[in-house]
PAKOLLUM-233431 format. One record per residue (C-alpha): y, x, z. Coordinates in steps of 0.02 Angstrom, whole numbers, padded with zeros to 5 digits, always signed. Each point is the difference from the previous one (the first is absolute). Example, Ala and Ser with C-alpha at 12.3 -4.5 7.8 and 13.67 -1.06 7.14 Angstrom:
BEGIN
-00225+00615+00390;+00172+00069-00033;
This chain:
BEGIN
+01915+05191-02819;+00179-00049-00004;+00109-00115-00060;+00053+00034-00150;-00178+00057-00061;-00081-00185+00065;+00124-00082-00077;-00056+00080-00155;-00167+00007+00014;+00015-00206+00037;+00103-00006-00184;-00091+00104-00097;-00188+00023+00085;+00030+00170-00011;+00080+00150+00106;+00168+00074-00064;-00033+00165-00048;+00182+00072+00044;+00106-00078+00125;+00172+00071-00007;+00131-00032+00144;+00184+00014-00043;+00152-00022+00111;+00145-00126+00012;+00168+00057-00027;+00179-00029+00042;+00129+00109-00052;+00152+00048+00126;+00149+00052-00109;+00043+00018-00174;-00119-00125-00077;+00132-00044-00141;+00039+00177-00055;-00145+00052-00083;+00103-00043-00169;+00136+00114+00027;-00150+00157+00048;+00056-00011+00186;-00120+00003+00148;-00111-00135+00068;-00064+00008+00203;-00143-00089+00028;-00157-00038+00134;-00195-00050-00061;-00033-00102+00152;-00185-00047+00086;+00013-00170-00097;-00156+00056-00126;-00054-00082-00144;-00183+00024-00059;-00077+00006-00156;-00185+00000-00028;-00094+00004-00185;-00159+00011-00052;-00067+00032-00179;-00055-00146-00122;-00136+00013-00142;+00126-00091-00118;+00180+00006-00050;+00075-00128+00119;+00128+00021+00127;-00025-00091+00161;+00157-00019+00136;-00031-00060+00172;+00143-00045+00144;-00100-00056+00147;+00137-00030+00119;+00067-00124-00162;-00161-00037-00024;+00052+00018-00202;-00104+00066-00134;+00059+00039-00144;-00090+00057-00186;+00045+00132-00156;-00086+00125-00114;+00033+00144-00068;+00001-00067-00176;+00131-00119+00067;+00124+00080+00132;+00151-00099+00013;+00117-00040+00116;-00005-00174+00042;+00147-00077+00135;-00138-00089+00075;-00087+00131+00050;+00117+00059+00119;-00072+00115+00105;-00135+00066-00101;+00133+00046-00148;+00022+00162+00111;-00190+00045-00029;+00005-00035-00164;+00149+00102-00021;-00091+00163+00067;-00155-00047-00125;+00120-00026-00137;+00075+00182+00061;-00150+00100-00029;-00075-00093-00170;+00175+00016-00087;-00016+00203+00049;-00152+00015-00079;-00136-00021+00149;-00148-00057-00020;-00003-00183+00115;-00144-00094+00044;-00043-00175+00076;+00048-00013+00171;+00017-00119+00179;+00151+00039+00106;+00020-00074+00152;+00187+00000+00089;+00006+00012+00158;+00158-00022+00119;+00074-00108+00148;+00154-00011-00084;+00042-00086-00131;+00082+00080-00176;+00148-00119+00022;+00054+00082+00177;+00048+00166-00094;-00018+00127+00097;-00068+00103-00119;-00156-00100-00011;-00001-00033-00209;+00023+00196-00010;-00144+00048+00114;-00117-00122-00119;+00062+00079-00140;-00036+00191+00098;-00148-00036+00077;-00084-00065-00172;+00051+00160-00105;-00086+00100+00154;-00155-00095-00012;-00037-00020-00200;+00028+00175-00009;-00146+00041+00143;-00098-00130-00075;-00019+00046-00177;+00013+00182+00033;+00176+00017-00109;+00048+00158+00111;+00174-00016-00020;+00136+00087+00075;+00139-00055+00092;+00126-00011-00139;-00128-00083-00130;-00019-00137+00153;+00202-00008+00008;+00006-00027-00213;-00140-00142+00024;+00103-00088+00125;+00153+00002-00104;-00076-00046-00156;-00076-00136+00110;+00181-00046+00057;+00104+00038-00142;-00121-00066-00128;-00106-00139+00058;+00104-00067+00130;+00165+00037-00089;+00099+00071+00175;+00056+00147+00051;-00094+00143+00066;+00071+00052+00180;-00063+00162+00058;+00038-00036+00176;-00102-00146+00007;-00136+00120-00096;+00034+00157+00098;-00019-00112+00179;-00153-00064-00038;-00111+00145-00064;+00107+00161+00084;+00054-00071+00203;-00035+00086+00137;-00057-00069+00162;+00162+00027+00135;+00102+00015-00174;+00120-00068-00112;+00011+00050-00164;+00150+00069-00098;-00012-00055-00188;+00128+00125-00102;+00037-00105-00173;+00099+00125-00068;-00160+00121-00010;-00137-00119+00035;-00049+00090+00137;-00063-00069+00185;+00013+00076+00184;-00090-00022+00170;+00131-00046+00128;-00073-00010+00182;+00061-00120+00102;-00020+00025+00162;+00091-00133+00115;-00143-00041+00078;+00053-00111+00149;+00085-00140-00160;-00087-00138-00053;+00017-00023-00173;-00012-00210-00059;-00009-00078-00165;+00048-00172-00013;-00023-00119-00165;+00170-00119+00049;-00073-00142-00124;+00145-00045-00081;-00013-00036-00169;+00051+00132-00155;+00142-00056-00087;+00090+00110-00100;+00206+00017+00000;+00012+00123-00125;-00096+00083-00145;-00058+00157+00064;-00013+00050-00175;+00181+00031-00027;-00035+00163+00101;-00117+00078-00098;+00136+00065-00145;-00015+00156-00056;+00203+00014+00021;-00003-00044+00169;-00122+00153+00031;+00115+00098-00090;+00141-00037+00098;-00099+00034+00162;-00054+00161-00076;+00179+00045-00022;+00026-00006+00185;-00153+00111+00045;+00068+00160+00067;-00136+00150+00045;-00002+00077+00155;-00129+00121+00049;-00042-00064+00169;-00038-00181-00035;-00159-00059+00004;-00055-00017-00178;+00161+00114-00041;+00146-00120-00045;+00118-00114+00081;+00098-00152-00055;+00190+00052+00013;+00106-00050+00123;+00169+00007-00072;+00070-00201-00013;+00101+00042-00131;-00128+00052-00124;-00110-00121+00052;+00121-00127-00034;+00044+00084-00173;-00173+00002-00025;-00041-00185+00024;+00159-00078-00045;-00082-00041-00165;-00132-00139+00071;+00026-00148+00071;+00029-00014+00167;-00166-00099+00057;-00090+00156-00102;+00129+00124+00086;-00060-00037+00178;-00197-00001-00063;+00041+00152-00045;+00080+00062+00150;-00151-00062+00093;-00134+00114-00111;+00137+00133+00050;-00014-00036+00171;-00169-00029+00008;-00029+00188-00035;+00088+00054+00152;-00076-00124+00107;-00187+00086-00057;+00091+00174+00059;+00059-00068+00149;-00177-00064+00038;-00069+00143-00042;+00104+00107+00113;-00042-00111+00136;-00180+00015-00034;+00035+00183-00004;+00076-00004+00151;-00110-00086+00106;+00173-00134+00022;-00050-00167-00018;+00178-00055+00023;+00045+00081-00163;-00147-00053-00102;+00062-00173+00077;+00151+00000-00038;-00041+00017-00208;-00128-00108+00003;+00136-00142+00071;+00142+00059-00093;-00126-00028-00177;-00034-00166+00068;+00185-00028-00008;+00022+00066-00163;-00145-00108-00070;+00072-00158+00081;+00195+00031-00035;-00011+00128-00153;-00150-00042-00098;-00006-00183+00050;-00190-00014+00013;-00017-00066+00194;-00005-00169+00069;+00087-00075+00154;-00190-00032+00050;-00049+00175-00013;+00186+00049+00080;-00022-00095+00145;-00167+00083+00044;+00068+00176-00023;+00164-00051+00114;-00119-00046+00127;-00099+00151+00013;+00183+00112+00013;+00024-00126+00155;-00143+00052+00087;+00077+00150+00057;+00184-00081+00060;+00039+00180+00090;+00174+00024-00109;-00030+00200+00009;-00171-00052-00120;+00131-00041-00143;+00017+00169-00064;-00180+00054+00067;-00115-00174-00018;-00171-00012+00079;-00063-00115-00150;+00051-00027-00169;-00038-00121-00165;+00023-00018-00169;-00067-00141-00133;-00135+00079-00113;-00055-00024-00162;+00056+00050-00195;+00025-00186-00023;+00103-00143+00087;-00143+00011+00144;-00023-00092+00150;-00084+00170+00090;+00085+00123+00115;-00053+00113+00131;+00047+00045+00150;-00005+00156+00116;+00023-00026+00200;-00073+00039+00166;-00139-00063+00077;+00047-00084+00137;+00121-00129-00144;-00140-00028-00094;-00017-00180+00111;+00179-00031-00011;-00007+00023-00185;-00152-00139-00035;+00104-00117+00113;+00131+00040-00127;-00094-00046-00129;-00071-00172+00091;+00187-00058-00004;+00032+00068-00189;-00127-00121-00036;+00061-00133+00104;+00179+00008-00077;-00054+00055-00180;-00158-00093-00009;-00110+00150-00080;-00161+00060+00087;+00018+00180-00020;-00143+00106+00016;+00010+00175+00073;-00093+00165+00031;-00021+00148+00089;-00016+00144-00102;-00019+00192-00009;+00004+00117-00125;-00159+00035-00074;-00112+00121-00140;+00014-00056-00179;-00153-00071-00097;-00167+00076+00054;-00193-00029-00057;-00096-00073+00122;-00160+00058+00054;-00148-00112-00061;
């Protein structure tokens, strides 16, 4: 028996009978541009998060954290999203997903599973959220399809929760590949397999602990005349991936933005720049030039930090680091590792991509960002990894 099923069958005196494993998730470029239908690049990771349930004789809903040891209570006569509830609001979400389209829900024990903690990020919140729509629909036979699973999760989201729905988050979760990152295509809400094949990089995550404070209200973004504008500088061209380009002529960019303010003028810029840095990466990928996929993954760091102003000197210090492992001046234009803060939010996560033999040089690193910042950051070694999957019983 494993873990996740003990633990349950210690809660409940019963086996689960689903257990659902979804995947962790960072994404690599373009988390912010979802808004303005541009293109998201992200990884499901081997940082799983397991859900087990198991079928009650009554109405109650029954939510189980072991590694919290938590427990919280609802029913389905009285779904509500409570702030207290934290972790378990993302359950409830998914419930509250399929009984507002019409499904027939019954009493049920979940039991979440994972070594990492919601408040890391790192996806973890979404692959709760993914992992329970995969098992209530095995579990009460509801036989839905894909898309009806996608329309639970944003009524979940949208409704209940009252957030956005990100498909990259969504598409991550249920559609990764192992050896993959996936390609989320907002403008047609479409995902693709990328493989990723630089297999002699080790690939780290690293929670940086500092605390979230906000410097701006993201919200200010989300206009529908800022899309506009941003539309207005969308130019097609046949041989781009996904068909279209941002244009490249200063002058009518300039033109273009000269009617925002100049804090909103360089955000802008960034979700312009952004886009190119995916196509860069993606060329690299293509490829097989981990210099170039390198080079736009540091150059988006950049624009996050000096454009977007969402980094941290915490977080900058790490990622300056890591471009110092390499001091070899001809690395400049063609780096060995690269970095970038991660995170739709003001995080405290990045990841970074380097060779093996820095990986020890890089958690020495880290000993003296705690020593001179005074946060214990925690970090791990990652791959890419398959999206949510039943287990076998």
């Amino acid at each position: 028996m494993n873990l996740v099923d003990n633990a349950h069958e210690t809660e409940y005196e019963t086996l689960p009978d689903v257990t659902v494993s979804a995947p962790g998730r960072f994404h690599l470029i373009g988390e912010h541009s979802w808004f303005f239908r541009d293109k998201t690049l992200s990884m499901a990771v081997n940082l799983p998060v397991y859900v087990a349930v198991s079928l009650r004789e009554d109405s109650t809903l029954r939510f189980y954290f072991p590694q919290l040891n938590d427990r919280k209570r609802s029913s389905l006569s009285s779904l509500k999203f409570r702030k207290e509830d934290r972790w378990a609001n993302a359950v409830k979400a998914i419930v509250y997903g399929f009984s507002s389209g019409g499904f027939d829900i019954k009493g049920l024990n979940f039991t979440i599973y994972s070594d990492i903690l919601p408040s890391a990020g790192f996806g973890i919140t979404t692959a709760i959220k993914i992992g329970t729509a995969v098992a209530v629909n095995q579990i009460l036979g509801l036989n839905c399809s894909q898309a009806q699973l996608l329309q639970v999760i944003e009524r979940g989201n949208r409704l209940f929760l009252n957030t956005e729905n990100f498909l990259a988050d969504n598409y991550s979760a249920l559609y990764s590949k192992k050896n993959t990152l996936l390609l989320t295509d907002h403008s047609k809400n479409t995902y693709e397999n990328i493989p990723f094949d630089f297999e002699d990089k080790v690939i780290i995550l690293t929670d940086a602990r500092v605390p979230r404070i906000s410097t701006w209200d993201k919200n200010i973004m989300l206009e529908p005349e800022n899309a506009l504008l941003l539309g207005d500088l969308k130019e097609k061209k046949a041989n781009a991936h996904g068909g279209w380009v941002y244009s490249s002529d200063s002058t009518d960019i300039n033109e273009t933005l000269s009617v925002v303010s100049e804090d909103l003028r360089r955000r802008l810029l960034c979700i312009m720049y952004e886009h190119n840095n995916v196509m860069l990466a993606l060329d690299g990928i293509a490829k097989n030039s981990f210099g170039m996929f390198a080079r736009a993954v540091n150059h988006s760091h950049e624009n996050m930090r000096d454009l977007y102003d969402i980094s941290c000197p915490e977080i900058d210090w790490i990622l300056k680091r890591v471009g110092e492992l390499e001091p070899n001046l001809e690395y400049v234009r063609n780096p060995v590792t690269c970095g970038r803060i991660t995170g739709k939010g003001f995080g405290r996560c990045l990841y970074t991509i380097m060779r093996n033999q820095d990986v020890e040089k890089f958690n020495r690193q880290l000993k003296d960002y705690e020593r001179i910042f005074g946060f214990h950051p925690l970090s791990y070694e990652v791959h890419p990894s398959d999206g949510v999957q039943i287990l076998e019983s």
